[in-house]
C-alpha positions in Angstrom: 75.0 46.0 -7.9 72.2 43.5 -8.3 72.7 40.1 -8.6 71.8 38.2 -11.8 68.5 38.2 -13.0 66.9 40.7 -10.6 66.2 44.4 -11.3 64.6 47.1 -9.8 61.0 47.4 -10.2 57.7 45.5 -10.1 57.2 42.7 -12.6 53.7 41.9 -13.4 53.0 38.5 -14.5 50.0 36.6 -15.5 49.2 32.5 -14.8 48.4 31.1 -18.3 46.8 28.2 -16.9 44.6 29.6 -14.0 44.9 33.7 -15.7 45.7 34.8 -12.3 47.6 38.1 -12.4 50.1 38.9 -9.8 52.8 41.6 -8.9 56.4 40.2 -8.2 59.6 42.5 -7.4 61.8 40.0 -8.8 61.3 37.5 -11.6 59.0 34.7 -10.9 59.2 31.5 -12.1 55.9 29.8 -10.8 52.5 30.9 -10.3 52.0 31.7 -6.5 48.4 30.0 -6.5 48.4 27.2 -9.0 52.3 26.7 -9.4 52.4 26.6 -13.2 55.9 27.2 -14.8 53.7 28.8 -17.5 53.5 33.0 -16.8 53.4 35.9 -18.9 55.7 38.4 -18.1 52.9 41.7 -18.9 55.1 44.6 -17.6 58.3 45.5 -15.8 62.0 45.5 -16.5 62.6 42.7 -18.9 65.6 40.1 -18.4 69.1 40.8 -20.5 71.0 37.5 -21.5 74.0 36.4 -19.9 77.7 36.7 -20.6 78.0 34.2 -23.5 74.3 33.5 -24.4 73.3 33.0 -27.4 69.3 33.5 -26.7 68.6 29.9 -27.2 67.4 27.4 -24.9 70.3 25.5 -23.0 70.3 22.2 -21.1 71.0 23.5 -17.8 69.9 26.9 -18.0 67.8 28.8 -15.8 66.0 30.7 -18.6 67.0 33.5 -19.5 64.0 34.5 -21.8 65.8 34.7 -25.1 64.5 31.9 -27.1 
């Protein structure tokens, strides 16, 4: 079983502040050369909510992609 938010498979993201485009087998949540929170998740396995999530933003939450 694989722990929450990782799947198998190769993420591919891309920096919207520097456009750099990188490869990631888990979810990433900074840019590797600039360290911007900002990506864009291009291809891959996309993230399923939580138990209980409503797909909004919540204080406290690790993002879980559904707003």
């Amino acid at each position: 079983m694989e722990g929450a938010g990782q799947m198998s498979g190769i993420h591919v993201y891309r920096c919207a502040s520097c456009d750099h485009r990188f490869e990631s087998e888990d979810f990433a949540s900074r840019c590797p050369k600039c360290r911007s929170k900002v990506l864009l998740h291009e291809s891959g396995p996309a993230r399923t909510l939580k138990k209980g999530c409503r797909g909004r933003s919540c204080g406290g939450c690790g993002g879980c992609g559904g707003h």
